[in-house]
N, CA, C and O of each residue as an XYZ file, in Angstrom:
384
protein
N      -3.700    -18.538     20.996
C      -3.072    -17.243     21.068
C      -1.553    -17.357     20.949
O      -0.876    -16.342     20.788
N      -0.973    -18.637     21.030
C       0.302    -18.731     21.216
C       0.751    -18.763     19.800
O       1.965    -18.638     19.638
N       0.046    -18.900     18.795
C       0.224    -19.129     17.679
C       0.192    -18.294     16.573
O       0.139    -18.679     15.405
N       0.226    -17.155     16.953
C      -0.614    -15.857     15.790
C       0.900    -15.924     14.926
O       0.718    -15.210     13.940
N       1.806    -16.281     14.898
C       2.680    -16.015     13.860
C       2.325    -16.965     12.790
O       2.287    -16.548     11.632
N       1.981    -18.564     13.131
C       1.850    -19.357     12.411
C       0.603    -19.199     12.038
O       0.375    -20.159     11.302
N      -0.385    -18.515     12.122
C      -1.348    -18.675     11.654
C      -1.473    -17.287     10.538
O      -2.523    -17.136      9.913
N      -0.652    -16.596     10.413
C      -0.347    -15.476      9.072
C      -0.316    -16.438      7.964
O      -0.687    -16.040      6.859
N       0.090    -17.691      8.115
C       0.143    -18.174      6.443
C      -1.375    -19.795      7.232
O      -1.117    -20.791      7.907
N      -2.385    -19.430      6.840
C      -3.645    -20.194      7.546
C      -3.185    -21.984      6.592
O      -3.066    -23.123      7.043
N      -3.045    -21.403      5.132
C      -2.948    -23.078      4.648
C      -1.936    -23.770      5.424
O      -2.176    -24.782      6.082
N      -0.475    -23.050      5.314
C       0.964    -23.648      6.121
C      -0.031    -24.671      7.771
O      -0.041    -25.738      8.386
N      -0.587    -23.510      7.713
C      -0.774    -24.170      9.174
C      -1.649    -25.270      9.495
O      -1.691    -25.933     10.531
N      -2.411    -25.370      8.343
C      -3.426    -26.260      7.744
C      -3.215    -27.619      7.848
O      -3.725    -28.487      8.556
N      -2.153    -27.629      6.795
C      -1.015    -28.710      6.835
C      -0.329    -29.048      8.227
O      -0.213    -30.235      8.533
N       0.086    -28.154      8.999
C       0.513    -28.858     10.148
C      -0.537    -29.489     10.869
O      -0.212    -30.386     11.647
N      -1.774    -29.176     10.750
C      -2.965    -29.928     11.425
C      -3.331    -31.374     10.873
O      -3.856    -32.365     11.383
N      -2.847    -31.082      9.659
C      -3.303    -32.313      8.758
C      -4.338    -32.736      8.535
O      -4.828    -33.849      8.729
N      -4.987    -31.187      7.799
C      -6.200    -31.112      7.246
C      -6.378    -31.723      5.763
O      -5.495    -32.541      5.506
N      -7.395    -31.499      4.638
C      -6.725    -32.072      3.674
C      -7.256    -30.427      3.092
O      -8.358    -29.879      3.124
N      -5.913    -29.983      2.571
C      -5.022    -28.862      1.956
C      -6.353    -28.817      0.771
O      -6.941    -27.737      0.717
N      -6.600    -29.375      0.302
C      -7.375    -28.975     -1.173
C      -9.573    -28.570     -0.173
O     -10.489    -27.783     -0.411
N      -9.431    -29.216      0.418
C     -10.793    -28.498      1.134
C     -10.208    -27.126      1.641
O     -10.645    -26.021      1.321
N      -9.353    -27.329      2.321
C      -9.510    -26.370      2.902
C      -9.134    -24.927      2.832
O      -9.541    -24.009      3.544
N      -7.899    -24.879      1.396
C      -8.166    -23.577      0.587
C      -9.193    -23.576     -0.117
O      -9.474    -22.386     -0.254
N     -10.152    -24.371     -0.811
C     -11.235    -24.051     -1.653
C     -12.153    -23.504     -0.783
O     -12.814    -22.598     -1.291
N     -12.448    -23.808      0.560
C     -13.373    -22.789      1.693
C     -12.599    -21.480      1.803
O     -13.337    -20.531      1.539
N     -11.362    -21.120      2.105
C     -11.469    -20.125      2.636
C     -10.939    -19.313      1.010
O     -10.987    -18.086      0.930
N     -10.625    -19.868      0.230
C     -10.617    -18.949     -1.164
C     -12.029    -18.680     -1.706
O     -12.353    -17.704     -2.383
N     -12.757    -19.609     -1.342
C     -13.912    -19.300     -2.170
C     -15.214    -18.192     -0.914
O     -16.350    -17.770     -1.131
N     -14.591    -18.119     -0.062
C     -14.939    -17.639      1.554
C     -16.625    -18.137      1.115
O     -17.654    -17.467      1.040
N     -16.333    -19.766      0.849
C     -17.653    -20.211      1.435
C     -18.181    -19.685      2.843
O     -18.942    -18.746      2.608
N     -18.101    -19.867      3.928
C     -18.396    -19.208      5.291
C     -18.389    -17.740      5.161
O     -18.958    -17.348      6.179
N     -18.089    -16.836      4.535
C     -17.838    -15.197      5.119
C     -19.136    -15.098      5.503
O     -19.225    -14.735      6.676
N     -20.253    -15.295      4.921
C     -21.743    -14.585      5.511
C     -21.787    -15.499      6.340
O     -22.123    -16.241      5.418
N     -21.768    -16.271      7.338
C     -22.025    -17.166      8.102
C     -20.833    -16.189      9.317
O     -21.135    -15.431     10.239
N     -19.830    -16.507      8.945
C     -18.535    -15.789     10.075
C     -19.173    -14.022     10.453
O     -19.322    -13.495     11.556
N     -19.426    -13.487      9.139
C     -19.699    -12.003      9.873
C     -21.417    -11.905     10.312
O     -21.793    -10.866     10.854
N     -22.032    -12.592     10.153
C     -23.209    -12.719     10.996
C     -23.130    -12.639     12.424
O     -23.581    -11.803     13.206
N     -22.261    -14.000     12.654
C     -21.909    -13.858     13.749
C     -21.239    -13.051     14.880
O     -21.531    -12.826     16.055
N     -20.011    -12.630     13.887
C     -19.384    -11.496     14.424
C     -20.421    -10.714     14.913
O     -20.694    -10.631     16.111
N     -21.032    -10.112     13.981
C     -22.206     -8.757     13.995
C     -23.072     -9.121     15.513
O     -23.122     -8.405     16.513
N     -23.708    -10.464     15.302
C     -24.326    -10.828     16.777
C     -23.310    -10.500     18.067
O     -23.629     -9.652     18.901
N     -22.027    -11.270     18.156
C     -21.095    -10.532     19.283
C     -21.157     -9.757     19.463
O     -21.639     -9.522     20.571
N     -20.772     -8.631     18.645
C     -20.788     -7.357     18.398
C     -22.098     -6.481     19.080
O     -21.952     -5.312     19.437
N     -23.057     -7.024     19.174
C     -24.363     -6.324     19.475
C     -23.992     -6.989     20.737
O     -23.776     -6.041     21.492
N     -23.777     -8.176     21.456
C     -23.650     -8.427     22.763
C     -22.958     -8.043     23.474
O     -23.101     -8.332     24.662
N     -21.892     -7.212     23.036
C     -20.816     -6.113     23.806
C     -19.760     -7.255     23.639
O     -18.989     -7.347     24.594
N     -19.640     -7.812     22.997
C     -18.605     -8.787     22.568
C     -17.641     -7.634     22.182
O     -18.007     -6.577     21.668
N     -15.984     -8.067     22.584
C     -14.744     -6.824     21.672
C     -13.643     -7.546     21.761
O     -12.568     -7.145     21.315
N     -13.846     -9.002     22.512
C     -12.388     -9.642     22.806
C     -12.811    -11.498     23.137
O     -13.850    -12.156     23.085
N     -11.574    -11.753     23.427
C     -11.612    -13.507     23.893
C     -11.222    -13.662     25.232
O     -10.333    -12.982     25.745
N     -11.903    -14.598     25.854
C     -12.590    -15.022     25.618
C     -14.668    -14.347     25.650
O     -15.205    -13.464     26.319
N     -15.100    -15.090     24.832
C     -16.838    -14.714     24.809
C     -17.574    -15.392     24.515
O     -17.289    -16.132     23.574
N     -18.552    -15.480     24.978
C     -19.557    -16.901     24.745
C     -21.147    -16.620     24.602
O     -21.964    -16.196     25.419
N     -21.291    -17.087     23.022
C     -22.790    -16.317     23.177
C     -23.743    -17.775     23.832
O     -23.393    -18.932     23.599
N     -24.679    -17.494     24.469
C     -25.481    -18.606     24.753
C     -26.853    -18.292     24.334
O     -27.463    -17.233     24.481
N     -27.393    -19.842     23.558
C     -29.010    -19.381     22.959
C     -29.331    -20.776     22.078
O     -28.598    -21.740     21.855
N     -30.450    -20.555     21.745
C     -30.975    -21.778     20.809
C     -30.858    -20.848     18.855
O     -30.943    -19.707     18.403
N     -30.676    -21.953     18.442
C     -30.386    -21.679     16.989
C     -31.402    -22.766     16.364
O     -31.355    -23.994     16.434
N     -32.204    -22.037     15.820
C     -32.782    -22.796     14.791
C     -32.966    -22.515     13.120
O     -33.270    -21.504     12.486
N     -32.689    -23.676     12.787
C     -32.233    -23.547     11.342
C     -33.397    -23.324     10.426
O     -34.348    -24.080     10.623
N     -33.530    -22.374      9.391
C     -34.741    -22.429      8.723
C     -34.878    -22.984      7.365
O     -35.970    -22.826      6.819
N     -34.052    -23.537      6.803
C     -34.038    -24.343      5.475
C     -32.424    -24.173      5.345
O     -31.622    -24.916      5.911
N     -32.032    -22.936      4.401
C     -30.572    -22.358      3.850
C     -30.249    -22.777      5.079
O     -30.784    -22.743      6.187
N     -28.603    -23.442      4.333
C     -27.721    -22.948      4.889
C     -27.515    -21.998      6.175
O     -27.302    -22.360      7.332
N     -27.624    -20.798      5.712
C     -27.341    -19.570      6.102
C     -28.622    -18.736      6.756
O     -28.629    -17.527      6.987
N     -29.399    -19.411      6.930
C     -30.765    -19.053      7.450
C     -31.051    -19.448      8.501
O     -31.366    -20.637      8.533
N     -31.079    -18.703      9.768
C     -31.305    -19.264     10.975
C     -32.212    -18.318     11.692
O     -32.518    -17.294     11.082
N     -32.755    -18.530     13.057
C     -33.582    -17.818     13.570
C     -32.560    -18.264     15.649
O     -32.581    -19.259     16.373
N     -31.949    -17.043     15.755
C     -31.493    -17.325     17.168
C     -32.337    -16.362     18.329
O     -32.535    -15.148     18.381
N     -32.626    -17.188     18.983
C     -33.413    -16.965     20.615
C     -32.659    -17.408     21.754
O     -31.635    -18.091     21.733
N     -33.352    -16.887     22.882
C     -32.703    -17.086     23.940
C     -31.460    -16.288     23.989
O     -30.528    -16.970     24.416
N     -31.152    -15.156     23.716
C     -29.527    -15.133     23.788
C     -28.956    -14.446     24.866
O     -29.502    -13.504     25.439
N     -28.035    -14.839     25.100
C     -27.187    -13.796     26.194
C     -26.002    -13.802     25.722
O     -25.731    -14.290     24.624
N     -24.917    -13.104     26.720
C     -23.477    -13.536     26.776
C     -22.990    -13.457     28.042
O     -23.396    -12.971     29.098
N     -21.616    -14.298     27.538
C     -20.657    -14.191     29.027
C     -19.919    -13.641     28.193
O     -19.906    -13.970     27.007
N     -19.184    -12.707     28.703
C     -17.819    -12.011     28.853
C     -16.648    -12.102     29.635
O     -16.517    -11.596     30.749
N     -15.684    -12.849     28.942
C     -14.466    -13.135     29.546
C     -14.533    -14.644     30.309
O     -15.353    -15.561     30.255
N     -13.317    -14.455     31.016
C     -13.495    -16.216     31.729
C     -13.932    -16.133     32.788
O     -13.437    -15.311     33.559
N     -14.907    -16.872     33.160
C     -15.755    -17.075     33.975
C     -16.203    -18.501     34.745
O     -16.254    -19.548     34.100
N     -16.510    -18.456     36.123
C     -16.652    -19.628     36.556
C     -17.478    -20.522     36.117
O     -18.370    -19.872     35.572
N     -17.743    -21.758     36.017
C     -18.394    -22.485     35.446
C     -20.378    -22.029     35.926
O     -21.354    -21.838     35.200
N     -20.223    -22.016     37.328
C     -22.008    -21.089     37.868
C     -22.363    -20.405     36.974
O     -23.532    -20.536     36.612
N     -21.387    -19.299     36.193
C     -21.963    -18.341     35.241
C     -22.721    -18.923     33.848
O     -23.597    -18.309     33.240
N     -22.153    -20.323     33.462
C     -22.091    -20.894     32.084
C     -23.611    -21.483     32.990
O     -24.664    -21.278     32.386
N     -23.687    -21.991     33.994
C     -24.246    -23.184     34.284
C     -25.972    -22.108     34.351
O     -27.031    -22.451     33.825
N     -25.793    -21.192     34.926
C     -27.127    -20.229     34.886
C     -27.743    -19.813     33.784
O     -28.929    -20.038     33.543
N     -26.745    -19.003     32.848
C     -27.459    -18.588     31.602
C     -27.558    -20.172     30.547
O     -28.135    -19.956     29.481
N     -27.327    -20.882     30.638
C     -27.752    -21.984     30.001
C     -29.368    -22.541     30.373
O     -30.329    -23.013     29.765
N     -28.921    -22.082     32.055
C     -30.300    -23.315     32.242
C     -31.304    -21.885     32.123
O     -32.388    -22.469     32.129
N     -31.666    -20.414     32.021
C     -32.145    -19.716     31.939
C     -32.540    -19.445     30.382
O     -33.613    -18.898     30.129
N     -31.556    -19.881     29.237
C     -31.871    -20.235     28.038
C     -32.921    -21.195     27.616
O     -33.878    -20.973     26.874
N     -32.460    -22.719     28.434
C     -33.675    -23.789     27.826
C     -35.245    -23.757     28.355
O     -36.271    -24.222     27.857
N     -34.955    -22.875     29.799
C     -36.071    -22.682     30.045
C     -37.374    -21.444     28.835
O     -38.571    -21.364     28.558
N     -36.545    -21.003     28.634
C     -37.136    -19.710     27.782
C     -37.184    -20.372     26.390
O     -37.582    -19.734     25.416
């Protein structure tokens, strides 16, 4: 969060990470990920997700694609929260 100025130009900042510059505009020019990123979003979004921090918890299973998954178990936490909160809906996930 401390960073939202530097992150208006995402490659600049890329480079300060010392990523390698040629992956990593060809992902976000070619928005390999967008259906993958707004999926997700959309799932937050249905969990009353609207801010940071949020944490969805659940099992993901992959169905061949890429981009093909099947998620169960889900919940969320909202906001920051003590670790009991993470530690419950987790173990209430693997059980299910």
């Amino acid at each position: 969060m401390a960073k939202q100025e530097a992150l208006k130009n995402l490659s600049s900042y890329a480079i300060t990470l010392n990523l390698n510059i040629g992956d990593f505009d060809n992902c976000l020019n070619t928005g390999k990920y967008k259906d993958a990123v707004s999926g997700n979003m959309a799932l937050a979004k249905g969990l009353g997700m609207s801010g940071v921090p949020g944490f969805i918890i659940g099992n993901i299973e992959m169905m061949g694609a890429e981009d093909s998954r099947n998620v169960t178990g889900v919940s969320a936490i909202l906001g920051a929260m003590p670790f009991v909160n993470f530690e419950k809906e987790i173990s209430t996930v693997l059980k299910n």
